[in-house]
C-alpha positions in Angstrom: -35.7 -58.7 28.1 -34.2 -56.2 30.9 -33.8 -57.3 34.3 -33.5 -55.1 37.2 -30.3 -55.3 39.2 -28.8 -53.5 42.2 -25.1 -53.1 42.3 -23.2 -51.9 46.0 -20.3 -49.0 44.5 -17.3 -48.5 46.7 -14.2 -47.0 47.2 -11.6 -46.3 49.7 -9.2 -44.5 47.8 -8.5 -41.5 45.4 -11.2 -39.0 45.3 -13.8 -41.8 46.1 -16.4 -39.5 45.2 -15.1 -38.4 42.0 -14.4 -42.3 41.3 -18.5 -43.8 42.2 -19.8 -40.7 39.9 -16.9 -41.9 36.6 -18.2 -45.6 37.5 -21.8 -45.0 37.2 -21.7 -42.7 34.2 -19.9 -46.0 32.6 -22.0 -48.6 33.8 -25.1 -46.4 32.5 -23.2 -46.4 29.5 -22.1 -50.0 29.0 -24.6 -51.8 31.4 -27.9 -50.2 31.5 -30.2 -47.4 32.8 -29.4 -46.6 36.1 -33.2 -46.3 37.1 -32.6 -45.9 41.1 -29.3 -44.0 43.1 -29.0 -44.0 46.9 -27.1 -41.1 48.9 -23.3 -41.2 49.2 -22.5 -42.9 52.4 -19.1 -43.2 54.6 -18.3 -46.4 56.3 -15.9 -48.0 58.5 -14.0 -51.1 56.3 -15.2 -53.9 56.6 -13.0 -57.2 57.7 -9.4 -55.7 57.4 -7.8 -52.8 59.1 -7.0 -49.6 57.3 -7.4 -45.5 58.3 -9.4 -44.8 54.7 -13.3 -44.9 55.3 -14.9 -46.2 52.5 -17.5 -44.0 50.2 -20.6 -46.4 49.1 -23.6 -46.1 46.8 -25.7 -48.2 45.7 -27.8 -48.3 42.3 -30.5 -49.8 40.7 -30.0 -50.7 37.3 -32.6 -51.9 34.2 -30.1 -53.9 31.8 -30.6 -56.5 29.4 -27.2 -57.7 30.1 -27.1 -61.7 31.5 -25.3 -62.0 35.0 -22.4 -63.1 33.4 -22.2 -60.6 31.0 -23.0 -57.8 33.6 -20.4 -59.3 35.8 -17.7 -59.2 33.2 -18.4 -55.3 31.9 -18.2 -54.3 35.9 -14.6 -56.3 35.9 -13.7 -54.3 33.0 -15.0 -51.1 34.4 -13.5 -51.2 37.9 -9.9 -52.3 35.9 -9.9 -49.1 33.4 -10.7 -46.9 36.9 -7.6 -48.7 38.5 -8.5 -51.3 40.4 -5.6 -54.3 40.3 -6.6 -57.4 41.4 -4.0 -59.7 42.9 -4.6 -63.6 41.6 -4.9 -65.8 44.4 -5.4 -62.6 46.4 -7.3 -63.9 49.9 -9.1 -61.2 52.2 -10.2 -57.4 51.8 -7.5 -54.5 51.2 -8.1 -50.9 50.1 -9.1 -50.1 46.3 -10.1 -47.3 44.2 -13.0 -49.2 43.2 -15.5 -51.9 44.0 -18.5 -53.3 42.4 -20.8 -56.0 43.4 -23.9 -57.1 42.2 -26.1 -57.6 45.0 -29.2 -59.0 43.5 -30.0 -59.4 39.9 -33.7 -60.1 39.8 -35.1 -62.8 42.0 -31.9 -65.2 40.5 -30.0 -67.5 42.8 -26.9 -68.9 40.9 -23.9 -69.8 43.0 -20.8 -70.8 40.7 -17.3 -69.8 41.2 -17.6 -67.3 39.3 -20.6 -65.5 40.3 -22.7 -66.0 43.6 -26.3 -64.2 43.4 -27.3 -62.4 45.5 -24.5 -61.0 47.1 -23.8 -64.3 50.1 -22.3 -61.2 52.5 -25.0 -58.9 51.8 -26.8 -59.5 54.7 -24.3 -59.2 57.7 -22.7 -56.0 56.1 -24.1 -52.4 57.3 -23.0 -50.9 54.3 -24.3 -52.6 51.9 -27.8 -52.5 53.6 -28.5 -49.2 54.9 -27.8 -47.3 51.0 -29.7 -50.4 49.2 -32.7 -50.1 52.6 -32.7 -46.5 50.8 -33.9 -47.3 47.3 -35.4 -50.7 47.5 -36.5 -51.5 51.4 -39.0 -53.7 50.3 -37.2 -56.4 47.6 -37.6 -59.5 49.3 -34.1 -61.4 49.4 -34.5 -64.8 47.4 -32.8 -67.1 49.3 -34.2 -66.0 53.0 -37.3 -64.2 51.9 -37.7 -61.3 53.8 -37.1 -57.9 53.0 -33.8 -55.7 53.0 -35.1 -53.9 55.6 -36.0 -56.9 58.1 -32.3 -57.9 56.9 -30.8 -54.6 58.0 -33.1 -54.6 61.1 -31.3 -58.0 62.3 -27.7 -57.0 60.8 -25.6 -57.3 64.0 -22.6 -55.2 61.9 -21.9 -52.5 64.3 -19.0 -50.7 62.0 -20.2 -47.0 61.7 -21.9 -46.2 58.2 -23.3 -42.2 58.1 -24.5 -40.3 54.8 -22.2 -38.1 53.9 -24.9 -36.6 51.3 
């Protein structure tokens, strides 16, 4: 069984670009069918202060990876690009790669591990506007309306723009 997920791709460092496009060759290699790809967008960071604007994307993929197991491949994924998480790391800092699941399905888990969907994604600009581009109308589960009444009443004024 395949379940549809969405998964927010940033980076603020290195030749973002080049970095999104390596990530979602391997997550369509080790995760699943990428089955929907916003535009590249540029945004302001979000909750720390730094001069590199961030480079987001978000995709749609079909996989018939569980959570966990989806969770644990995009770990593995963002370390072999070279991100380097810092234990007991608190707050937001500039990486060469990020990826979140945003939604997987209609699921609602919320663990230590693993918080479905995505408990920011709704006050964050740039995580709305590229997933308002390929799925306006998925219905959040927990607040049950759509990601574009969600964007619609984001009051994130940071500056997101599509770069292409």
């Amino acid at each position: 069984m395949k379940g549809l997920s969405f998964i927010l791709l940033g980076s603020n460092m290195g030749n973002r670009e080049e970095l999104l496009g390596e990530a979602i060759d391997l997550i369509e290699l080790r995760c699943g069918k990428v089955v929907l790809k916003s535009s590249l967008y540029e945004s302001e960071p979000w909750g720390f202060e730094t001069e590199n604007l961030f480079f987001n994307q978000a995709i749609a993929i079909e996989s018939a990876l569980a959570p966990y197991d989806l969770l644990k491949e995009l770990l593995a994924i963002e370390a072999e690009l070279g991100r380097k998480r810092k234990e007991n790391h608190v707050g937001y800092e500039s990486r060469p790669i990020d990826l979140d699941i945003i939604y997987y399905d209609d699921i609602i888990n919320e663990d230590e591990d693993l918080i479905l969907p995505h408990p920011r994604l709704h006050l964050r600009r740039f995580v709305l506007m590229p997933l308002c581009e390929i799925a306006p109308d998925f219905i959040h589960p927990v607040f049950k309306v759509s990601n574009k009444v969600l964007l619609e009443r984001c009051e994130d004024e940071l500056g997101v723009r599509i770069v292409k």
